[in-house]
ZATI-627384 format. One record per atom (N, C-alpha, C): residue number from 1; x, y, z. Coordinates in nm, 2 decimals, decimal comma. Example, Ala and Ser with C-alpha at 12.3 -4.5 7.8 and 13.67 -1.06 7.14 Angstrom:
! ZATI-627384
(1 (1,32 -0,57 0,78))
(1 (1,23 -0,45 0,78))
(1 (1,32 -0,33 0,78))
(2 (1,28 -0,22 0,71))
(2 (1,37 -0,11 0,71))
(2 (1,29 0,00 0,79))
! end
This chain:
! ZATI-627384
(1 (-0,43 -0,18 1,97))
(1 (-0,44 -0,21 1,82))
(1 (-0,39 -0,35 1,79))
(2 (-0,48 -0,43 1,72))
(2 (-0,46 -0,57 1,70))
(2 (-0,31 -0,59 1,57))
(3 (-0,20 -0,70 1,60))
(3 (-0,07 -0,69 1,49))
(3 (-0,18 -0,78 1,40))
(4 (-0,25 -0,85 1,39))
(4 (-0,36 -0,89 1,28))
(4 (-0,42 -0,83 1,23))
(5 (-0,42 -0,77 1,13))
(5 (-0,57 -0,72 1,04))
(5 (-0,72 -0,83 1,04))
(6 (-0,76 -0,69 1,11))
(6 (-0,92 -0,78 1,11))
(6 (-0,99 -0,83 1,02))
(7 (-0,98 -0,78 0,86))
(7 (-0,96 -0,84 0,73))
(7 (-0,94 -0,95 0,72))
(8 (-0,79 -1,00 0,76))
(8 (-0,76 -1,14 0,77))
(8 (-0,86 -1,24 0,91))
(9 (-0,85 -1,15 0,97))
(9 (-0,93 -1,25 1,11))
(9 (-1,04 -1,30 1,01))
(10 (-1,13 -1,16 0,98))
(10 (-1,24 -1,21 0,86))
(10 (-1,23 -1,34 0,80))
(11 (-1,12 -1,34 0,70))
(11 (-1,12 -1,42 0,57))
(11 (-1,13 -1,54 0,66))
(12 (-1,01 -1,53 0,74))
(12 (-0,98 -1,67 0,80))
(12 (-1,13 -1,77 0,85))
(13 (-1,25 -1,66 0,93))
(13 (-1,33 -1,73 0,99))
(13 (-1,48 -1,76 0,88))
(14 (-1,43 -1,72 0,76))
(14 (-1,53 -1,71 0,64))
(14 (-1,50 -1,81 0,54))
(15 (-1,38 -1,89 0,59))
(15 (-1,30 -1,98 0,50))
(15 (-1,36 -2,08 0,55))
(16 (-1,41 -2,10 0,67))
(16 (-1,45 -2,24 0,72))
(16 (-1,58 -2,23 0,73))
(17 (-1,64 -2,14 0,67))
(17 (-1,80 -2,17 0,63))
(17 (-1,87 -2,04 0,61))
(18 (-2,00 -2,01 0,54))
(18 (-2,02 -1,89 0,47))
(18 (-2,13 -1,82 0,57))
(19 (-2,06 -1,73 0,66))
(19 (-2,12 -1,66 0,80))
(19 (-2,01 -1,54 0,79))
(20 (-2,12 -1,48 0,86))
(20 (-2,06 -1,30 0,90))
(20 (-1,99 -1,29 1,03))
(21 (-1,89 -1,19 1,04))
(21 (-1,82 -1,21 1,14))
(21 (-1,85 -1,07 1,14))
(22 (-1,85 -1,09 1,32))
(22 (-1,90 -0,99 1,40))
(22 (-1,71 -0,89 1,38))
(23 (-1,69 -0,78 1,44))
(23 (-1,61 -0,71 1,44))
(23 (-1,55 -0,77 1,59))
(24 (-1,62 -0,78 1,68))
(24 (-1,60 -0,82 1,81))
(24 (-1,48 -0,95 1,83))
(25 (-1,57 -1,06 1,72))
(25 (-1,52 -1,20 1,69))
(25 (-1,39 -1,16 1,62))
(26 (-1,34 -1,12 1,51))
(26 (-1,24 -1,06 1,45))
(26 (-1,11 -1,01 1,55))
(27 (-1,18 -0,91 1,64))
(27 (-1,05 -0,86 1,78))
(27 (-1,05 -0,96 1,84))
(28 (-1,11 -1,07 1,87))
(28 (-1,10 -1,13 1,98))
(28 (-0,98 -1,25 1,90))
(29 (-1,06 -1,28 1,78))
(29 (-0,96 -1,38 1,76))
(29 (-0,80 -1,34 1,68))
(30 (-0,81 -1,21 1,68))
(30 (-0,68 -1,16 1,67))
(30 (-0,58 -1,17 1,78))
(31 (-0,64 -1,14 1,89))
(31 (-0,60 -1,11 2,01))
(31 (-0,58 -1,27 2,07))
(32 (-0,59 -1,36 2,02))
(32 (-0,58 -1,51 2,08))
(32 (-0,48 -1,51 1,99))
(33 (-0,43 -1,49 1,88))
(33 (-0,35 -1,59 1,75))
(33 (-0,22 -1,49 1,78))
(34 (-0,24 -1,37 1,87))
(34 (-0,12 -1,29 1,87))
(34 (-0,02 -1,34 1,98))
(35 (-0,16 -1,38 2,14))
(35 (-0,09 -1,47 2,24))
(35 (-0,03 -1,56 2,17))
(36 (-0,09 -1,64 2,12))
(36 (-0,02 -1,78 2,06))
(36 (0,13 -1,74 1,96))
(37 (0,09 -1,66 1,88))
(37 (0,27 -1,58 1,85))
(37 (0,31 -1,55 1,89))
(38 (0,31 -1,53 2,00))
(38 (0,40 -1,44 2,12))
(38 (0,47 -1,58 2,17))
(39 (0,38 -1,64 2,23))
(39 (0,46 -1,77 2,27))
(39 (0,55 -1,84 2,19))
(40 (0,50 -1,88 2,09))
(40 (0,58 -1,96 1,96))
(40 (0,70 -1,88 1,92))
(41 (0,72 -1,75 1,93))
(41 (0,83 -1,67 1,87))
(41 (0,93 -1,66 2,04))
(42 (0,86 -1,68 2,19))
(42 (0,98 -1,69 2,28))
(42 (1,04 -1,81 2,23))
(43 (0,96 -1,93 2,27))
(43 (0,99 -2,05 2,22))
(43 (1,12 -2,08 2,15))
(44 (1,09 -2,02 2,03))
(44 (1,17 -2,05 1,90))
(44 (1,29 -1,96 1,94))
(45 (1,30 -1,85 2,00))
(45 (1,41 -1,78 2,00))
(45 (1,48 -1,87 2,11))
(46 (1,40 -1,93 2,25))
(46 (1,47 -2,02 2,33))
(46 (1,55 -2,15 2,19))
(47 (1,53 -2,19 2,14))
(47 (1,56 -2,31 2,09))
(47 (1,72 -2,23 1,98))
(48 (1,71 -2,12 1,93))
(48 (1,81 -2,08 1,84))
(48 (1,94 -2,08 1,95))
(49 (1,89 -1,96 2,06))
(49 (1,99 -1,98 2,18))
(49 (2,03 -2,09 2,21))
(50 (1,96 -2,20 2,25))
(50 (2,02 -2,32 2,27))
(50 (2,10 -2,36 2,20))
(51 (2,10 -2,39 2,05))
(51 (2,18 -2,39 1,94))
(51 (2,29 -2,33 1,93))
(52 (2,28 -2,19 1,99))
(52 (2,40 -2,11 1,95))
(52 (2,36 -2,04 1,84))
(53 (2,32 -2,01 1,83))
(53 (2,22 -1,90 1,67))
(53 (2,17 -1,82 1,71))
(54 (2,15 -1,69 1,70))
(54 (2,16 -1,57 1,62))
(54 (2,04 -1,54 1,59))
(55 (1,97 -1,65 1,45))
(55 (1,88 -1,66 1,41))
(55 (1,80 -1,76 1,42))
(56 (1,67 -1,72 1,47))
(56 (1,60 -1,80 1,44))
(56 (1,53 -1,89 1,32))
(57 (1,57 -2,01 1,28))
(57 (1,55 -2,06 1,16))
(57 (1,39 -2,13 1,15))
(58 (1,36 -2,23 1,04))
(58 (1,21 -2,26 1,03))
(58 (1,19 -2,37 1,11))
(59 (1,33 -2,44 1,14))
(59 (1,35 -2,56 1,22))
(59 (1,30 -2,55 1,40))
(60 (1,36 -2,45 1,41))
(60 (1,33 -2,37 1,56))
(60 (1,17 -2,35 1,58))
(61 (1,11 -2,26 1,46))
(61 (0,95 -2,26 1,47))
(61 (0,86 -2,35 1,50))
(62 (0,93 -2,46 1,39))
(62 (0,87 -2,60 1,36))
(62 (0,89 -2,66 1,53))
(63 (1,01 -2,65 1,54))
(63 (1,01 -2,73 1,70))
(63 (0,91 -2,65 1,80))
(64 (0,93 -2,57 1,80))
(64 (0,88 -2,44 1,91))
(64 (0,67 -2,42 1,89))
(65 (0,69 -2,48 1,78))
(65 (0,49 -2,50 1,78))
(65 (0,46 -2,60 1,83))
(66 (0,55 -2,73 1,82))
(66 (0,56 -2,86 1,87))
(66 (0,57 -2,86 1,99))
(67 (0,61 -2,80 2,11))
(67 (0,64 -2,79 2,18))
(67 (0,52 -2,68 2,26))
(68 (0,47 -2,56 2,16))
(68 (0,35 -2,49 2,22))
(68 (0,18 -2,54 2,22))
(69 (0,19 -2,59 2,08))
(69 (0,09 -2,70 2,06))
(69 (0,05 -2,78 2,19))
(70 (0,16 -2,86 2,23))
(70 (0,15 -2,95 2,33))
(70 (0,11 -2,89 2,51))
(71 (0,13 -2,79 2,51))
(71 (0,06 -2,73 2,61))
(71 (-0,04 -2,65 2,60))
(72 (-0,09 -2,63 2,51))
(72 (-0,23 -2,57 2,49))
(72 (-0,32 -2,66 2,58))
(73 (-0,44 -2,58 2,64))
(73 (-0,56 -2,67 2,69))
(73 (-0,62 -2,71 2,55))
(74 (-0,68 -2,88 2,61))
(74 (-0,77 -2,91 2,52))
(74 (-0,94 -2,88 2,55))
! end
């Protein structure tokens, strides 16, 4: 079971132009945006640790996309 509602996968792929999305496209791109939070949320928890925190702040996320961004394939 996808942590995205396929509703939003929807909206999201209907926002950038006026086309139907398959159910298929919807799990699939749930299932990519979830790897990608999975990563960004170790990430950011590596960076609070390093800090000494507890909690992960916006600062941590902000760095920790900056840093997952940057290894994405292009």
């Amino acid at each position: 079971m996808p942590e995205f509602p396929l509703a939003a996968m929807d909206r999201i792929v209907r926002k950038t132009g006026k086309v139907r999305v398959s159910r298929s496209a919807a799990l699939e791109l749930s299932s990519i945006l979830e790897g990608y939070a999975l990563e960004l949320a170790k990430e950011a928890i590596k960076l609070a640790e390093h800090r000494g925190a507890k909690t992960v702040s916006e600062v941590d996320v902000r760095a920790a996309a900056s840093r997952v961004r940057s290894s994405l394939p292009r």
